[in-house]
C-alpha positions in Angstrom: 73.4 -48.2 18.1 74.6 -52.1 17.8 72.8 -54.5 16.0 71.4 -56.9 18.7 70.3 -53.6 21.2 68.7 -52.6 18.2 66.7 -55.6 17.8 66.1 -55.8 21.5 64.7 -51.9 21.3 62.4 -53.1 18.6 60.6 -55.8 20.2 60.4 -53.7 23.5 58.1 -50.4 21.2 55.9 -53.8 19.6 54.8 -53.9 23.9 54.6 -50.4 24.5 51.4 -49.3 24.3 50.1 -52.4 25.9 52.7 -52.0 28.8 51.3 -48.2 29.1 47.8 -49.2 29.1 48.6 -51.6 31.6 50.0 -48.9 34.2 47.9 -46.5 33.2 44.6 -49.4 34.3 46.7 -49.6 37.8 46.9 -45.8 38.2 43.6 -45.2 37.6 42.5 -47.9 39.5 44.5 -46.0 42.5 43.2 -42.9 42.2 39.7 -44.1 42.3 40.4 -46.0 45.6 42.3 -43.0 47.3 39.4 -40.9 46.4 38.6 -38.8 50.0 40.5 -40.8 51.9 43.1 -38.0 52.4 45.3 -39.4 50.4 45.6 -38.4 46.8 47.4 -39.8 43.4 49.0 -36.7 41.9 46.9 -35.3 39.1 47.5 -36.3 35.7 49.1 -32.9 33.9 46.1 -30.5 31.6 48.5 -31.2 28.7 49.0 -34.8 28.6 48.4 -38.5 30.2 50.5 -39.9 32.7 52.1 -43.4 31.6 52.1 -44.1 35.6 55.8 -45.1 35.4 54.7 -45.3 39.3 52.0 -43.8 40.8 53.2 -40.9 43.0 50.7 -40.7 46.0 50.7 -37.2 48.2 50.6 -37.3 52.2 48.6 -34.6 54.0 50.4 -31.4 54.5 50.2 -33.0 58.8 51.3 -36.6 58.1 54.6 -35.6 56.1 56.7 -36.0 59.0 55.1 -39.7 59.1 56.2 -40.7 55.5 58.7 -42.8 56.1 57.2 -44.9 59.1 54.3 -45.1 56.2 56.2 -45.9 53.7 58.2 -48.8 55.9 54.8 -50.1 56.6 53.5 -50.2 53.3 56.7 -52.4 52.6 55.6 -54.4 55.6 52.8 -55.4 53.1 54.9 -56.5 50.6 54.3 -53.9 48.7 57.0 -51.9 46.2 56.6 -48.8 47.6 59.5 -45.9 47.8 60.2 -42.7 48.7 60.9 -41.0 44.9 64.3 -39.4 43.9 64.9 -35.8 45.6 64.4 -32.6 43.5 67.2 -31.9 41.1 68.4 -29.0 43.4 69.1 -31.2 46.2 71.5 -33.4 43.9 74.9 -32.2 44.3 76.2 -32.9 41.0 73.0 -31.7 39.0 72.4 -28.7 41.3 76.4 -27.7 40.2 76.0 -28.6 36.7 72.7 -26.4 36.7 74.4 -23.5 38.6 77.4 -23.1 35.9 74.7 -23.3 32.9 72.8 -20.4 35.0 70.0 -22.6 34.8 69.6 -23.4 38.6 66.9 -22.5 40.7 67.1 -24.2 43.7 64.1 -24.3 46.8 63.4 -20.7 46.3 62.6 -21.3 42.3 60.8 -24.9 42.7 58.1 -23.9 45.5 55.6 -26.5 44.3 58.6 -29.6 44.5 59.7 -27.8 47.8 55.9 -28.3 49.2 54.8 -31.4 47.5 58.1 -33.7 47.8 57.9 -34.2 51.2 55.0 -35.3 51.2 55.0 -37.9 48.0 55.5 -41.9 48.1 55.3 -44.1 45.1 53.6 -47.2 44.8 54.3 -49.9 41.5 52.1 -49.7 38.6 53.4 -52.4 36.3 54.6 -53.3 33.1 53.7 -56.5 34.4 51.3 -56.1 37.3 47.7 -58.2 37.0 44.9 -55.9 37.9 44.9 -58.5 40.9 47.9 -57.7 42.0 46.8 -53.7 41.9 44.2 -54.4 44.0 46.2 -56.1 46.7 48.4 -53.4 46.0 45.6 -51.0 47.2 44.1 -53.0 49.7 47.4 -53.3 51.4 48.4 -49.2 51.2 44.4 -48.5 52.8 45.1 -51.0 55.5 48.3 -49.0 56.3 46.6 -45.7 55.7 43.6 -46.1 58.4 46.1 -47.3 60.4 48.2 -44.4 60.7 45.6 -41.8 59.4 44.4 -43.6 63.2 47.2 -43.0 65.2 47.9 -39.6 66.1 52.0 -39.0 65.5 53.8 -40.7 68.8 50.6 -42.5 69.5 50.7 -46.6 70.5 49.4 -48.2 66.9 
């Protein structure tokens, strides 16, 4: 590594655990709000802490088919909120580089990603985000949320 990206790395780890602390504040702060609303901030794994690079919020299994009219809405807020990157099988280049290192498993071998990924959004965490701003954040995905949550699919909202 360069000199000056050097320097820059090393005044970016002097932030890190603040920065993580920060996202991790915002994440926690959604999953209390989501908490039985239907909606639900994936679980943080048994062996580790998230950093809550964003917080990955699940659909139910019914409102899948809705995500992206959620999603839009959510954005409507002003609100970062995205759909996140599709599973590596569906990636054409990674799903061929995995197939000639024998280490591809497609649908078939990633049932959980194949359920779950449908039905995931992501909403922003931080570096940077005041606790203010999370709660905006939440306010404005539970305004969209009893909206639709409302409004059966095809229904006038």
């Amino acid at each position: 590594m360069a000199e000056f990206p050097a320097i820059v790395a090393l005044e970016a780890l002097d932030r890190v655990d603040s920065e993580i602390r920060a996202r991790q504040e915002a994440g926690h702060h959604y999953i209390d709000l989501l908490q039985g609303t239907g909606l639900a901030v994936v679980p943080e794994p048994p062996w580790g802490r998230s950093v809550f690079f964003k917080c990955p919020v699940l659909l139910p299994p019914d409102m899948k088919q809705r995500r992206k009219q959620i999603v839009d809405a959510i954005k409507a807020e002003n609100v970062s909120c995205r759909v996140p990157h599709r599973p590596l099988y569906a990636i054409p280049w990674v799903a061929e580089y995995l197939k000639k290192t024998g280490a591809f498993r497609g649908v078939e071998g990633c049932p959980i990603v194949a359920a779950t990924h449908p039905r995931l959004f992501e909403i922003e965490t931080g570096p940077h985000l005041p606790m203010e701003e999370a709660r905006l954040t939440g306010s404005a995905v539970m305004k969209v949320w009893r909206h639709f949550s409302a409004t059966p699919p095809g229904g006038v909202g």
